[in-house]
NUNU-767678 format. One line per field, with one value per residue (C-alpha): residue in one letter; x, y, z. Coordinates in nm, 2 decimals. Layout:
! NUNU-767678
residu	[A | ...];
u	[X | ...];
v	[Y | ...];
w	[Z | ...];
//
This chain:
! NUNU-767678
residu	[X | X | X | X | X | X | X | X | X | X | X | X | X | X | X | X | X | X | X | X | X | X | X | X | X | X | X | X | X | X | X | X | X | X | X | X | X | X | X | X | X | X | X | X | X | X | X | X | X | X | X | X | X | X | X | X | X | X | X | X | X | X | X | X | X | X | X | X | X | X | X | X | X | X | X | X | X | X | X | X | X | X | X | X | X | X | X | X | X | X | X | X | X | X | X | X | X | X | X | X | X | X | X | X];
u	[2.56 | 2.19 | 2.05 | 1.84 | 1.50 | 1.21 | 0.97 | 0.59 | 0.62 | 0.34 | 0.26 | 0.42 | 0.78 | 0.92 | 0.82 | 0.97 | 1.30 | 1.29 | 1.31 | 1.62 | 1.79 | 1.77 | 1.55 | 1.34 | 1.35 | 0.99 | 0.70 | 0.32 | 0.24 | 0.01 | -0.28 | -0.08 | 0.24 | 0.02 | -0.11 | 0.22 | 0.38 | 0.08 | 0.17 | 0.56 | 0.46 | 0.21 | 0.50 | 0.75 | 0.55 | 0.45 | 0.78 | 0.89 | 0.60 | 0.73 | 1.09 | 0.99 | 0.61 | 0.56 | 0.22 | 0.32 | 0.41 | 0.11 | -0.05 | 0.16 | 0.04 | -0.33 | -0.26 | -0.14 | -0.46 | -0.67 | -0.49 | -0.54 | -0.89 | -0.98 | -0.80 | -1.02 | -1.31 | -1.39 | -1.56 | -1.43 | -1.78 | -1.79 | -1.44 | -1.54 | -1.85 | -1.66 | -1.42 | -1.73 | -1.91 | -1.60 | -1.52 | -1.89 | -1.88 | -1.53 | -1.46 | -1.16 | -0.81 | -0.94 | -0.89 | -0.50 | -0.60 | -0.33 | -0.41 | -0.11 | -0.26 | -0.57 | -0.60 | -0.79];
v	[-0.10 | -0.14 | -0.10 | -0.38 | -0.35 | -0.64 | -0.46 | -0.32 | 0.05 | 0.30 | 0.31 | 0.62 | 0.51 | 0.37 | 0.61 | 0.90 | 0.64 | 0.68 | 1.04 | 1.04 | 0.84 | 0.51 | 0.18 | 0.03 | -0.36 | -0.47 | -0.73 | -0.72 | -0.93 | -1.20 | -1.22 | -1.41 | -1.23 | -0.93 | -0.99 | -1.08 | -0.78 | -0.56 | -0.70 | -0.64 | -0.24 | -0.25 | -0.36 | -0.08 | 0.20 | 0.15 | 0.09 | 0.43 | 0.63 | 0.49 | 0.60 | 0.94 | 1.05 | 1.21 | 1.24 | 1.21 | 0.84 | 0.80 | 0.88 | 0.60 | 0.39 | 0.47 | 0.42 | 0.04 | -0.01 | 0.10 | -0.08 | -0.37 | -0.27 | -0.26 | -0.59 | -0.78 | -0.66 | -0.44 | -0.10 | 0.23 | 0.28 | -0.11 | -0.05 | 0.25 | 0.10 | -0.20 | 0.07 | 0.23 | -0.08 | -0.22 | 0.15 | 0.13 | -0.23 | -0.16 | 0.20 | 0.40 | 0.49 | 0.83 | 0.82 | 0.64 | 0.34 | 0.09 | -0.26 | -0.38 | -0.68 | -0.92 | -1.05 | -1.36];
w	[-1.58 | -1.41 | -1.11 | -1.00 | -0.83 | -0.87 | -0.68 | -0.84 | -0.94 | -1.00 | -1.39 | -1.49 | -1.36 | -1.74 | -1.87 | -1.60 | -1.66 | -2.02 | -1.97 | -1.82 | -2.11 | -1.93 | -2.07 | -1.82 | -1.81 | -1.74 | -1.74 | -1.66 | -1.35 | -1.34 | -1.09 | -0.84 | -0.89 | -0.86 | -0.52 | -0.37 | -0.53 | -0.38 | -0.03 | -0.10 | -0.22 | 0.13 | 0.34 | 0.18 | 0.14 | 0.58 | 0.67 | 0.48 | 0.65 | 0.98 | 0.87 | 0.77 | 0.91 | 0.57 | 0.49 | 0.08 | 0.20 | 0.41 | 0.09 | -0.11 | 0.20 | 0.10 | -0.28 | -0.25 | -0.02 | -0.33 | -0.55 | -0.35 | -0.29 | -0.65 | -0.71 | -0.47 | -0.66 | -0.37 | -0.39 | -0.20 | -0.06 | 0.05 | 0.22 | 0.37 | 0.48 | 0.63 | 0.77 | 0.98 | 1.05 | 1.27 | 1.40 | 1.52 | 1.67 | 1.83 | 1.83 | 1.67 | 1.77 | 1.90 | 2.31 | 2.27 | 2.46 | 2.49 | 2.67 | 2.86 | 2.98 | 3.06 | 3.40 | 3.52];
//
C-alpha cells in the first residue's frame, strides 16, 4: 500500500525513497505544470515556516524562490538588485511600521 503525495519534491527525494526499500512513482513536469507546482511548493514551504519559525524552513522558503527565480530566466544579482531597488524607493521592514488605516 502507497502513500499518495502529487506535490514537487527536491531532486534527491527518489532516490532518499529508494533507499528505504520503497519505489518512487514519478514524472517530469512540463513548463506549465512546473510553474503551478513551484507556486504549490511556495505556498507549503511559508505556511510550514509560519507553523514552526525554523530557520531550516525559512531556508526551503528561500530555495523555491530560486527555483522560481531561475525558471523565469532571472538572475540572483538581478533579483537582488530588484530586492534593493524597491527597499530604496520604499524602505525595508526594519522600524515594524504597521498602517492601520488612511484617513481622508
Amino acid at each position: 500500500m502507497g502513500r499518495e503525495y502529487d506535490k514537487l519534491v527536491r531532486d534527491g527525494i527518489p532516490e532518499r525513497i529508494e533507499r528505504n526499500g520503497e519505489t518512487p512513482v514519478v514524472h517530469t513536469a512540463d513548463d506549465e505544470e512546473y510553474e503551478q507546482r513551484l507556486l504549490e511548493k511556495l505556498d507549503e514551504e511559508v505556511a510550514e515556516f509560519r507553523d514552526g519559525k525554523e530557520m531550516a524552513e525559512l531556508a526551503d522558503v528561500l530555495e523555491v524562490v530560486h527555483a522560481i527565480r531561475e525558471h523565469h530566466g532571472v538572475s540572483a544579482d538581478r533579483l537582488s538588485s530588484l530586492r534593493s531597488e524597491k527597499a530604496s524607493e520604499r524602505g525595508r521592514f526594519e522600524d515594524r511600521i504597521v498602517l492601520e488605516r488612511v484617513e481622508t
